[in-house]
N, C-alpha and C positions, 0 to 999 in steps of 0.2 A: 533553361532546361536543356541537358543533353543526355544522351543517347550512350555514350562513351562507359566502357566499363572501368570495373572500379578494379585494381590489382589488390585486393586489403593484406596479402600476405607480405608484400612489398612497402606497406603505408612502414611509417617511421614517427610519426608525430597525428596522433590522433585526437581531437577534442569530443567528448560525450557529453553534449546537454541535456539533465535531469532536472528542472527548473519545477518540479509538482509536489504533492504528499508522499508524505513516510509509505502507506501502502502500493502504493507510485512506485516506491523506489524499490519497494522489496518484489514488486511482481516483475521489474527490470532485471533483477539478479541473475537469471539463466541467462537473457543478451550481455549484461557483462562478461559472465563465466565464457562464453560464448566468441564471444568476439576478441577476450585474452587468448584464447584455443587457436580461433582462425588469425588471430595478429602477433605471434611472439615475440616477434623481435622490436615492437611496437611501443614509443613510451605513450600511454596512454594517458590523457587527464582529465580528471569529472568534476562535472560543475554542476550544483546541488545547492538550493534553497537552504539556507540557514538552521530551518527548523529540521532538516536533514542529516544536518552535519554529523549527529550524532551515529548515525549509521553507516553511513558514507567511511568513515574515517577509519575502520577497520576492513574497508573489502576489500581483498587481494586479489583481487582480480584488474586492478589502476594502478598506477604510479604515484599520481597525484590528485588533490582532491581540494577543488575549490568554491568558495561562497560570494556571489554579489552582494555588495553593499551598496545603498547609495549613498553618492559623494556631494556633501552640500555643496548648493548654485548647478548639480545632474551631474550627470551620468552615472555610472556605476564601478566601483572598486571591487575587483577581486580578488580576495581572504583567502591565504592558504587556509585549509581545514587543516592537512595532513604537516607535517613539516617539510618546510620546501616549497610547499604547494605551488606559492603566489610565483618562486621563481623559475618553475620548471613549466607553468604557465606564460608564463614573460619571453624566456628562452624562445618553448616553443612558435610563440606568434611572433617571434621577429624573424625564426629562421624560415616558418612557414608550416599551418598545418599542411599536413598530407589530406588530411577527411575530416569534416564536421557531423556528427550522428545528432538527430534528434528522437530519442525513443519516448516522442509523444503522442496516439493516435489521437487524439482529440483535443478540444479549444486550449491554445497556449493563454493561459491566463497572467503567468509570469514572467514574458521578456524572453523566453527563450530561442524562440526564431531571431530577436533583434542580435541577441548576444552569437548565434550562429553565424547571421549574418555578417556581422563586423568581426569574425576570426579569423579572417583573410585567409580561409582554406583554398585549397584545388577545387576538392569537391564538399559538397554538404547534399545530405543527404534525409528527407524527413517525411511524413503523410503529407497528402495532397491537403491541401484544406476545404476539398468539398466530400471528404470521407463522412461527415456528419453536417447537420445541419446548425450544429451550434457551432463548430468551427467555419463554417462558410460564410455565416453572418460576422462571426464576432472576429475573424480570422481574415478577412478578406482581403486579397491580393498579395497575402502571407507566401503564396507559391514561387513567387518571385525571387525570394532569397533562396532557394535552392536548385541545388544543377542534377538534380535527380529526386525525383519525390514517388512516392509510391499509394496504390490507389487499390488497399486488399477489398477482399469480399467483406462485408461488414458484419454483424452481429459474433465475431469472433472474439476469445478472450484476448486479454491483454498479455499476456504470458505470449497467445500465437501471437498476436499483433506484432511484437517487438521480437520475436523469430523470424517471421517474416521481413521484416527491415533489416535485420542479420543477413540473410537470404540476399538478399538486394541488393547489399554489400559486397558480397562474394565470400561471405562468409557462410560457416558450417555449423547450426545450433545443435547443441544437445538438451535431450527434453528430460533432465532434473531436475528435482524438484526446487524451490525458493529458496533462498540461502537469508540468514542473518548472523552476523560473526562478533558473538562474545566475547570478553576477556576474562580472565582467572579474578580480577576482582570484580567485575559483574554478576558473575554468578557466586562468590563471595557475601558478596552485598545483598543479594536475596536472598542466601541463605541466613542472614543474618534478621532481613526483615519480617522474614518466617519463620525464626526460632520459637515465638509461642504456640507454633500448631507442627514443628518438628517431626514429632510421634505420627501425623492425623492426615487422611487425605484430605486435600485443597483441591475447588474450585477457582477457577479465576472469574472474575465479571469483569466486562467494559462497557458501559452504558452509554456513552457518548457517542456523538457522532457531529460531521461539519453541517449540518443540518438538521434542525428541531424535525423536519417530518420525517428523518431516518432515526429517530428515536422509540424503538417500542415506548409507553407511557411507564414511569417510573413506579406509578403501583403494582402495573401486572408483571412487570418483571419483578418485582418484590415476591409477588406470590408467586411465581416460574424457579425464582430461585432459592423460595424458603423449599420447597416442594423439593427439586430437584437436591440439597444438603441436605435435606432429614433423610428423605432414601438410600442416599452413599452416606450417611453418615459422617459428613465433609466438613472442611471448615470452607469458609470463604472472602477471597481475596480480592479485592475492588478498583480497579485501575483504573485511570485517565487524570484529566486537570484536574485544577481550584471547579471549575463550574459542573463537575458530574460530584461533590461533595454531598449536595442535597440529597443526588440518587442513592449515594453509599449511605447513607444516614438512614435509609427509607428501610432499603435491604436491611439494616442491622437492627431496626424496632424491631423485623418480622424473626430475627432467630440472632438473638440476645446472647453474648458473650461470643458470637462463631464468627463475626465478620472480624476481617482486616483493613482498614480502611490505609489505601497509600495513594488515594488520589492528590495530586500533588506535590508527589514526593520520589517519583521517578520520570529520568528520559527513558528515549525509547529504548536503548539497548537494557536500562536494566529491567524495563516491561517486559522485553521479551525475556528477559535471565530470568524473572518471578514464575510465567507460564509454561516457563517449564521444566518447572518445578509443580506442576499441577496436574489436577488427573482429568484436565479438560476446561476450554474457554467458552463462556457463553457473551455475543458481542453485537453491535451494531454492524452495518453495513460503513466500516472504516477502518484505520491503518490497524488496533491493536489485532482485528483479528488476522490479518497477514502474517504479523508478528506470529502468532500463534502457529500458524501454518508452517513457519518457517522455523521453527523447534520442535513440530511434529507433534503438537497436540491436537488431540480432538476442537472443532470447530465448531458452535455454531451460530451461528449468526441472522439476525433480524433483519429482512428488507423491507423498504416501501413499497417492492417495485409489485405487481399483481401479478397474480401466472397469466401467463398468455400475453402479456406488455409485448414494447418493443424492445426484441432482442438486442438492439444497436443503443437503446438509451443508456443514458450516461447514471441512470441507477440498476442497469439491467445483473441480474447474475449471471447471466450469460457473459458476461465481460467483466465481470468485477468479482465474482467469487473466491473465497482462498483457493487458492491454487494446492492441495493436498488430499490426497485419499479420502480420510476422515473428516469429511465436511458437512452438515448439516445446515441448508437456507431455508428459514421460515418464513413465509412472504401471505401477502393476502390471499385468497380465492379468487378474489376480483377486485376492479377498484369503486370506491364506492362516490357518488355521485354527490359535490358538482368534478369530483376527477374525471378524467377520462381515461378509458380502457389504455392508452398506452402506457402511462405512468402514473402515479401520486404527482401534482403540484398543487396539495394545499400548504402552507405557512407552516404551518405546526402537523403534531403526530396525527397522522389521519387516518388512511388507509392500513397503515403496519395497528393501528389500537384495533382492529378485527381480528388480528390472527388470536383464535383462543387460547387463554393461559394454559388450561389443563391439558388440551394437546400439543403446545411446546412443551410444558415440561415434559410428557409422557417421550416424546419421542429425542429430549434432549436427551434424559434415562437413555435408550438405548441406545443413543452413539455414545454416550460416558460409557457403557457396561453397567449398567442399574440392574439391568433384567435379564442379562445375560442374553438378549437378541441386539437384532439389527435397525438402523435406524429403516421405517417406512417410507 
């Protein structure tokens, strides 16, 4: 650990490890924009989970853009994503980084402190690992690989969190909104997906999420969503994998000939090309509705977490909400009991199966424009 500041307008060679989820990475967008702003002259290179790639591989905001693999008998290979990637990564770790970023506030679950550590930068730069409790346990003596770590005020979003590391840097954030960056055959492609409802507003669904108890229960949102199409008179479009299939099936008994079912049939860049193209996403607490955020559609979203929880937990909305004006979080009242008041930890859907279907959809209606008011 040192004290010693950081020159970032003078770095020359920078590594950015983004090692988490797709919504991970879109709520990182402003620290990229960001740190392109405060590093011009900087060749920048990001290094991004696999199942990332896909978004990763158009931000201009990097140079280059790389994936760990692991290499049979260990360790790990890193995968140009971008062209060039693997060698402009090569390049720069023999000449030397200048600065190693980690914009990760909480438990590194993928390697990415390890992979900071061996980049043989100057400086590396990341959260403390007693910012939360899941990082302090699961994280521990993580502090170590870094020569500056930083230790903000907690229950803050992710969006400030990683401004704040910008900050720390000596760099200057600006506070715009989430970025995801399309291509002309992305948004092609959806529109092609959605040629049979061309004429007709769409809805988007995403029912899934990395967790069965951040799942509203796949009937009530069946009935959330037949409710909230018959009022816009909408068609509706159903995203995520092979294993939210069942939930699109459930939604399309309930209003027959009006679904689209493209669960497993798009990455993320053309998820986000489909939603927006739509007049609003209804989603779990996970990457598609970031997605959503990030093309500037209306939002809303299903949480486990209960009002009053802990602002700092790793399901809080306080820290995890889309990052976008038009946002709507439906969450319990309370958590119900054997939970406890700071979060939902049961197995399956628990606490979010309380929120009432008739008052999400009611006030889904009003952030769509249903009723020509405002969400309550």
């Amino acid at each position: 650990m040192t004290d010693a500041p950081i020159d970032l307008a003078a770095a020359r060679r920078i590594l950015v490890v983004k090692l988490d989820e797709a919504g991970d990475f879109v709520l990182a967008t402003p620290f990229l924009r960001g740190l392109r702003d405060s590093a011009p002259r900087a060749r920048i290179v990001l290094a991004v989970r696999p199942a990332v790639a896909d978004l990763a591989e158009t931000c201009p905001h990097v140079d280059a853009v790389v994936a760990p693999h692991p290499k049979p008998g260990g360790g790990i290979d890193l995968r140009g994503v971008t062209s060039g990637g693997a060698a402009a990564f090569a390049e720069a770790f023999r000449a030397g980084f200048d600065l190693t970023l980690i914009p990760r506030y909480d438990f590194d679950r993928h390697g990415a402190t390890a992979l900071a550590a061996g980049s043989r930068a100057r400086a590396v730069l990341g959260f403390s690992e007693t910012v939360t409790p899941w990082k302090a346990s699961g994280n521990a003596g993580f502090d170590r690989a870094y020569t500056h770590r930083l230790t903000p005020p907690p229950g803050r979003h992710e969006v400030e969190q990683n401004l704040a590391l910008l900050r720390f840097a000596g760099g200057v954030p600006d506070h715009a909104g989430v970025e995801v960056h399309l291509t002309a055959e992305d948004r092609a492609e959806a529109a092609r997906l959605l040629a049979g409802a061309a004429a007709e507003r769409i809805i988007a669904v995403a029912p899934g999420a990395a967790a069965s108890r951040r799942e509203y229960p796949p009937e009530r949102l069946a009935a959330v969503v037949a409710v909230v199409a018959i009022a816009l008179g909408a068609r509706v479009a159903v995203l995520g994998t092979e294993l939210e299939r069942a939930a699109a099936e459930r939604i399309a008994a309930t209003l027959p000939g009006r679904v689209t079912d493209l669960t497993g049939r798009t990455g993320l860049r053309l998820a986000a090309a489909v939603i927006e193209r739509t007049a609003g996403l209804i989603a779990m607490d996970s990457g598609p509705a970031h997605l959503g955020a990030a093309v500037g559609a209306p939002v809303a979203v299903f949480s486990c977490h209960p009002e009053g929880g802990d602002p700092n937990h790793f399901h809080a909305p306080e820290r995890f909400r889309p990052w976008c004006a038009r946002v709507l979080v439906l969450r319990p009242a309370a958590a119900l009991a054997p939970c406890v008041a700071e979060s939902c930890t049961a197995a399956e859907a628990h606490c979010i199966a309380s929120i009432p279907p008739e008052l999400a959809a009611a006030r889904i209606l009003a952030l769509f424009g249903g009723n020509g008011g405002a969400p309550s």
